[in-house]
N, C-alpha and C positions, 0 to 999 in steps of 0.2 A: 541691747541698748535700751534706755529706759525713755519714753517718749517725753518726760519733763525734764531732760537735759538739757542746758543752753547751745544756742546754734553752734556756737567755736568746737564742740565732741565732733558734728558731722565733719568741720575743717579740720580737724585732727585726724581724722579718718582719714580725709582726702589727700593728707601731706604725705600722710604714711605710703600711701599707694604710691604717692607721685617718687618717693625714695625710690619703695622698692624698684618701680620700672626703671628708675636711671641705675640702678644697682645690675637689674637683669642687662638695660644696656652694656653697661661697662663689662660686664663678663661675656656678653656677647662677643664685644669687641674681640676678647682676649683670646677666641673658636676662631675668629677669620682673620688674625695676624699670620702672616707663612712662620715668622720665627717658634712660635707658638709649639713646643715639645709633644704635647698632646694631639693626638689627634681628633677631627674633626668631629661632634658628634656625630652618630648615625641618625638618619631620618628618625628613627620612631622613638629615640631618645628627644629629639627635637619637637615633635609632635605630644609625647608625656610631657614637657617643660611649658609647651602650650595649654594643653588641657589642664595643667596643676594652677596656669596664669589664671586662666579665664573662670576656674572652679572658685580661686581666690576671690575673682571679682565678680562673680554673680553674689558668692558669700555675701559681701561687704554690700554690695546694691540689695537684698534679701535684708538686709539688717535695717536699713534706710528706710527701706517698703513698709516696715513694719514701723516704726520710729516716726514716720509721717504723720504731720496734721491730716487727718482725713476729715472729711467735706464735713459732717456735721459738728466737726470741732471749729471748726473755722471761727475767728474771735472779731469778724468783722464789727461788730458794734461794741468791745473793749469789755462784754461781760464775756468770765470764762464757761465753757460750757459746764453743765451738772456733771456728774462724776458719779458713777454707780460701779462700787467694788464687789467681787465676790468671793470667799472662802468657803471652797466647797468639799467635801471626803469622797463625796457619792455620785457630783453633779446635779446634785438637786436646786442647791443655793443657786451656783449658775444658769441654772434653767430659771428660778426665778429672778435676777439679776438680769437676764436679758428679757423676761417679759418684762418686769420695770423697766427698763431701757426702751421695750418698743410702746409701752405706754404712755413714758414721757415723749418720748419721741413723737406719737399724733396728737399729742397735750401742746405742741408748737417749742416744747423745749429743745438745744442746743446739747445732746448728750455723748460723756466719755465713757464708757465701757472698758474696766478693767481687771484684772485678776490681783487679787491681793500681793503676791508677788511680784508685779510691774507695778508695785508704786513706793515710790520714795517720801521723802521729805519733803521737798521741792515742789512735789505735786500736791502735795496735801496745802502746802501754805499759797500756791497758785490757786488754789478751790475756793470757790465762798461757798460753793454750796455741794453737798455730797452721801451719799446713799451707800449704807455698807449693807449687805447679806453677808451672814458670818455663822455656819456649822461648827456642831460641836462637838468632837470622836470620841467613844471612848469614856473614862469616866472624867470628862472636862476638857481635854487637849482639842489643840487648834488643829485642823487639817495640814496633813503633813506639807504641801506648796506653801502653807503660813507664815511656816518656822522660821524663814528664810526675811520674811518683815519683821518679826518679833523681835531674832538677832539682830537685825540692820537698823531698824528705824525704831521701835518701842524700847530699846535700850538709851538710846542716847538723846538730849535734852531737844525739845521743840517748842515752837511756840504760833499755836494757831487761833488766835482771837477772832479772828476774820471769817472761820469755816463754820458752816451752819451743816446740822447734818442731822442724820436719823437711823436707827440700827437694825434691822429685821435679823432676830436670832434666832436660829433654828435648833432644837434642840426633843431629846426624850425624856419622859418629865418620870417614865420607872429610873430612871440614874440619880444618885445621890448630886451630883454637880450639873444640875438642868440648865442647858444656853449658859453654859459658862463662861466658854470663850466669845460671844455678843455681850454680854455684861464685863468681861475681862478687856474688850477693845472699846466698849463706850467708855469705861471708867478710866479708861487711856484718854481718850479724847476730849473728855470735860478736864482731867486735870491738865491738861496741856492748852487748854482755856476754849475747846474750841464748844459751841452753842447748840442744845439740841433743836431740832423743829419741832419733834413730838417726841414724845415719851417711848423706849425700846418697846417693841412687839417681838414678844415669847412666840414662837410657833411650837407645837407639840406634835411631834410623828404627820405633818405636814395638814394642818388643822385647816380646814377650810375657813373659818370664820373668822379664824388670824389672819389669813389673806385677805379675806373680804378687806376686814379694817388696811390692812397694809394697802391695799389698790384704792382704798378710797381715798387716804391719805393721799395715796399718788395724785390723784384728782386734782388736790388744793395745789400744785407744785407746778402743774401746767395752764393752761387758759381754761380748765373748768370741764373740759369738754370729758366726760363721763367713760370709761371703755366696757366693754362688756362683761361682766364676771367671768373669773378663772373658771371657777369651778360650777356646776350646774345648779339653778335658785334650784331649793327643796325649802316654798314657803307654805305655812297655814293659813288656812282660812280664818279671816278675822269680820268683824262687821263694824263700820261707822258709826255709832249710837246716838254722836252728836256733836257738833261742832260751833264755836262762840270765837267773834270779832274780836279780842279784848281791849285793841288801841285805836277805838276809831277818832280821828282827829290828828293822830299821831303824823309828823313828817317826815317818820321813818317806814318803813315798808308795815304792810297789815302783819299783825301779831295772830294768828289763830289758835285758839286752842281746843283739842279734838281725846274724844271720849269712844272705847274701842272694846268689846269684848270679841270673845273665840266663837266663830261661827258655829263650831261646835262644840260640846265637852266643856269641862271645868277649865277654869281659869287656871295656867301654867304657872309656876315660881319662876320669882326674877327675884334681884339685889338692886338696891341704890345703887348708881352705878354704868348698871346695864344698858343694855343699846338695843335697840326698836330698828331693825332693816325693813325697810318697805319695797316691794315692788312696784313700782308706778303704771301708772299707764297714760296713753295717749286722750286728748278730748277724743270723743265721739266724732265731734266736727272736725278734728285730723285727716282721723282713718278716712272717713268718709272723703274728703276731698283726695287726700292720697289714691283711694281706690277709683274714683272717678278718672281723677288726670292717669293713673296706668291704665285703665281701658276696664277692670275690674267690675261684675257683678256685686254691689253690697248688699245681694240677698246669699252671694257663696256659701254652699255649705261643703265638708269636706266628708272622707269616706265615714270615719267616727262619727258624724253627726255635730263636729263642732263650726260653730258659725267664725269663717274665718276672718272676717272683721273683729270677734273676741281675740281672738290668735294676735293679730295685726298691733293691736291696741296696745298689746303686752312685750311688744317685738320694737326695734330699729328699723326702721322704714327704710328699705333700701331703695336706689336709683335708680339702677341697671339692672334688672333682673326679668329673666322672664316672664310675664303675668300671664301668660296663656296657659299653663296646667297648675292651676291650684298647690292639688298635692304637692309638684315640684316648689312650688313658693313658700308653702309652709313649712317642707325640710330642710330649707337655706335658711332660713329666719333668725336671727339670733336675740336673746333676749335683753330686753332694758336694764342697763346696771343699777343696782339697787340703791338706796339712798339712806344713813345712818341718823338717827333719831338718837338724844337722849329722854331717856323714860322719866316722866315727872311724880309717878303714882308708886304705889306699892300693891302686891295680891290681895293684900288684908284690908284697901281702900276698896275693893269691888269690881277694878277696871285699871285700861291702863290707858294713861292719858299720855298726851303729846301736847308741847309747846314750836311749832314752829312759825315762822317768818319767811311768808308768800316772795318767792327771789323773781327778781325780772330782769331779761335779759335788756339788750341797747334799746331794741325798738318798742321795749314796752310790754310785750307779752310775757307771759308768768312762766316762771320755770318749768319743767318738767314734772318732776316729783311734788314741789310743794303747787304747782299750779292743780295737779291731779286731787290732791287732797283736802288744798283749800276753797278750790272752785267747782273740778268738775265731780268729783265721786261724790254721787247723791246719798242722805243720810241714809242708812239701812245698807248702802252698794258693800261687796264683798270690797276685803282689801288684801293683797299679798303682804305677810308679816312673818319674819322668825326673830325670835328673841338669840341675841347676842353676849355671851358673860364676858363681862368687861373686870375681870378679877383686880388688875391696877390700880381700878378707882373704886373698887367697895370701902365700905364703912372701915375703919380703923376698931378693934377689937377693944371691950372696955367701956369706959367713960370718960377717959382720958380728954381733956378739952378738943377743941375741933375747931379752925377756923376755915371757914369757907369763903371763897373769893372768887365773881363772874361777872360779865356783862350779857345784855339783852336773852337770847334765849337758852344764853345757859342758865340761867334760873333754875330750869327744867329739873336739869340734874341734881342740883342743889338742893331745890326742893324737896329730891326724894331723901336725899341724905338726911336732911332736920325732921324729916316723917320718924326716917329710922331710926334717928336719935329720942325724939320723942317716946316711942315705942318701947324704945331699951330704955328709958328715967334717966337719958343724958343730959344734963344741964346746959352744961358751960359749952356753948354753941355762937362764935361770934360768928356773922354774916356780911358782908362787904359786896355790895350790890350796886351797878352802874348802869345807866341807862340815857335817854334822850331828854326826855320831859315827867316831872311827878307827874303831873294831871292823867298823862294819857301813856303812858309807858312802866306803869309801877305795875308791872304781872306779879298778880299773887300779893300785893300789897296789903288787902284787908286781911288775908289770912295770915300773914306774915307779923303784921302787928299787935292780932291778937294772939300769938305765940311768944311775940315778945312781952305783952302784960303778964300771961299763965306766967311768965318766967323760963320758957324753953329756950328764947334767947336772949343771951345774958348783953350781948351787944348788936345794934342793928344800925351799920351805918351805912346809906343813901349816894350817891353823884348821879346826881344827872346835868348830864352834859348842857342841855340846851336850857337851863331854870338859870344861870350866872350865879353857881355858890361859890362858896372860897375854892372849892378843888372841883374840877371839871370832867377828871376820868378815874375809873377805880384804881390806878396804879398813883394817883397823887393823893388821894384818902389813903392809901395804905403807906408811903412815903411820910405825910405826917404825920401817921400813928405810929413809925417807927418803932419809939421806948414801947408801947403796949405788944408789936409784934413779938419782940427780944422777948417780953417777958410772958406769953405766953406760951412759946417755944421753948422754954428756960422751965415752964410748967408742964411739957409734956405733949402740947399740941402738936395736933397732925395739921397740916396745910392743905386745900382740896382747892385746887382753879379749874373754871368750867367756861367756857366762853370761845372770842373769837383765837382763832393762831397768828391770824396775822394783826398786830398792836398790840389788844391790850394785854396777850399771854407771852412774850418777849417782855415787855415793858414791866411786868409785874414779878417777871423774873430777876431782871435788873434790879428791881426796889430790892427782893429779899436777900439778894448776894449783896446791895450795898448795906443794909440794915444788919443784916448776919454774917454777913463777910462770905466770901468764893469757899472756906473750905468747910464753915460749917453747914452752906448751904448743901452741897456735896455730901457734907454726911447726913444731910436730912434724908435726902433721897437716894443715899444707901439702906437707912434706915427703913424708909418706907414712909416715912412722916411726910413728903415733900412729893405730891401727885399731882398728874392733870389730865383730861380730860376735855381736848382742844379739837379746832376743828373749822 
């Protein structure tokens, strides 16, 4: 029984029961008339017609049990809960299908948990919003419990405008058809109209740093609240070299922007692109206060010699835990999930630099990660860093023109991209750049303009929201430039969005399916011309 069935299936159940028992009556009857030719049955005939009833109807309540709204589906407030599917071969997918599930689930979300085979139609256009994990056998085929939705439901005509969703595909990248079947059911789902959140995440023979990104995205989906990495940090040492205010005045949160080399050894290769994982840590004045109110020495030192207030810093402050043996507190510890950065510099600049935006929570205090980096890690402090290849969003091969499209600190990324273009003698580079105010929010503006004089970019146009020009956010600059989008797509252009997920990377999505229509946008991002890098 498929739990997105309407209630009248369970009253169809129930009718049928209520037959058969008047059925079993009426034959009963026909045992205890005297005229009756047959005779009586024997007890243990009577006792099997029993146990075959009551087998019957555990069946049918078994089937119910299963079929039930269960308590965190409950629709009390009239949003449906998220919906996290899995196709698995190995059980791997499902294993991570229900860490997402228990991720969103302490995120404050409302989540459905299901196997690709328990979902229909029905279910899918009930969803606004829905999370697939989807493995790939073989050289491309679906996992064999798949088959069973491919014939059912991906044959016959739907229609999901309403479903917002996201793909985690798992797949081996030595196979000529890598995550085939994750690209074979997203490209179901966008043509059946439904929206992505983010762009598919390839996982390769179960890639740690493809999860990374997939849990972090989880993040954005719930109230914020961070879980702890899957898999264990293995970060380098990095060092702080210097950090710069860039939007003071601004009435948008501080802008900072921060300059970082390898604590040790030569500076590592990265791509335009790429993504900067930090490990954060706690103030100083945290730990301290935390190790004070549990009863804690903050002169601790552990057997190794390391000062466990370092430890502490680096860790999730627990509540309830023992603080009277040390050693015991730093084996339960777990560590701070990591924070995704995009990288604004290139190897060949000397460094790698960061643009972010200082986050604060209700009452005012700075976020976690970007609190650690903008306020408290003093210049020179070590920092936890591993570089991330963001292969999606690298540079498009060629010269082929390039338009780029972000708000506030995706800049970052953009940036490195028109470094790269520079580098390679790319010209034809438009840039479509949104923000709060010229004065105090134009990151990279002087450099920016004199790239537009040398001629590296051939178009640079500006919104900022809070100045009152004729268009107010980057997706209504890109809406009246319509005819030049057409026809720089028409020329070969790749498409690159860098900025927030929630507004203006939906919204800018919208402009180009109106401007290009639903299917040739679709073939852009078959193509590869049509990326983004949100967040």
């Amino acid at each position: 029984m498929n739990p997105s069935r309407p209630p009248r299936a369970l009253a169809g159940n129930l009718a049928v029961i209520a037959l058969l028992l008047v059925a079993a009556g009426l034959l009963l009857r026909l045992h205890m008339g005297e005229d009756w030719w047959l005779a009586a049955p024997l007890p243990a005939r009577r006792t099997g017609a029993l146990a075959a009833l009551c087998a019957y109807l555990a069946w049918c309540l078994a089937l119910w049990w299963r079929a039930r709204p269960r308590r965190d589906e409950a629709d009390s407030d009239g949003e449906p809960p998220l919906l996290v599917v899995w196709a698995s071969q190995t059980g791997f997918a499902r294993q991570l299908a229900e860490r997402s599930a228990q991720s969103l689930r302490e995120g404050g979300c409302k989540v459905r948990l299901r196997a690709l085979d328990e979902v229909d139609a029905a279910l899918l256009a009930a969803t606004r919003k829905a999370l697939f994990v989807a493995s790939t056998t073989g050289e491309g085929d679906p996992p064999d419990h798949a088959l069973a939705f491919l014939g059912r439901v991906m044959k016959q005509p739907a229609a999901l405008p309403h479903l917002q969703y996201a793909v985690l595909a798992l797949g081996d990248r030595s196979y000529d058809h890598y995550c085939a079947f994750g690209h074979q059911f997203n490209d179901w789902l966008r043509q059946h109209g439904a929206q992505p959140l983010f762009d598919t995440i390839e996982v390769d023979n179960a890639d740690p740093a493809a999860l990374r990104h997939w849990q972090q995205l989880l993040g954005q989906l719930g109230d914020g609240t961070a879980q702890a990495d899957w898999s264990a940090p293995d970060y380098q040492h990095w060092r702080l070299c210097d950090r710069k205010l860039l939007n003071p005045g601004s009435v948008g949160g501080p802008v900072f922007h921060l300059h970082l080399q390898p604590a040790d050894g030569p500076l590592p290769q990265w791509q335009a692109g790429d993504i900067a994982e930090i490990g954060p840590r706690h103030a100083p004045a945290t730990v301290e206060q935390w190790m004070r109110r549990h009863g804690v020495d903050t002169r601790t030192t552990l057997a190794d010699g390391r000062a466990l207030r370092d430890l502490l810093a680096r860790s999730q402050l627990p509540d309830n835990l023992d603080t009277s043996d040390p050693a015991a507190l730093a084996a339960s510890l777990q560590p701070l999930p990591h924070r995704e950065y995009s990288i604004a510099s290139l190897p060949a600049e000397g460094g790698l630099q960061l643009l972010l935006r200082r986050q604060a929570h209700a009452d005012g205090t700075p976020g976690l990660a970007s609190g650690w980096l903008c306020d408290h890690a003093a210049i020179g402090a070590r920092i936890d860093l591993r570089l991330r290849e963001n292969s999606n969003f690298h540079p498009p091969a060629g010269d082929a023109p390039l338009l780029l499209i972000g708000n506030g600190t995706g800049i970052a990324g953009l940036r490195a991209h028109l470094r790269a273009r520079i580098d390679a003698g790319a010209r034809r580079n438009w840039l479509l750049f949104g923000e709060r105010s010229h004065a105090h929010d134009f990151h990279f503006g002087d450099e920016l303009r004199q790239w537009q004089r040398d001629g590296w970019i051939e178009r640079l146009d500006t919104v900022f929201s809070r100045d009152g020009q004729a268009h107010r956010y980057v997706q209504d600059a890109l809406a009246a430039h319509a005819d030049e989008l057409r026809q720089w797509v028409e020329g070969g252009a790749t498409v690159l969005v860098c900025g927030s997920l929630q507004g203006m990377a939906p919204a800018v999505d919208a402009v180009i399916a109106q401007a290009l229509g639903s299917e040739r946008k679709e073939q852009l991002t078959l193509e590869r011309r049509y990326r983004r890098d949100v967040y």
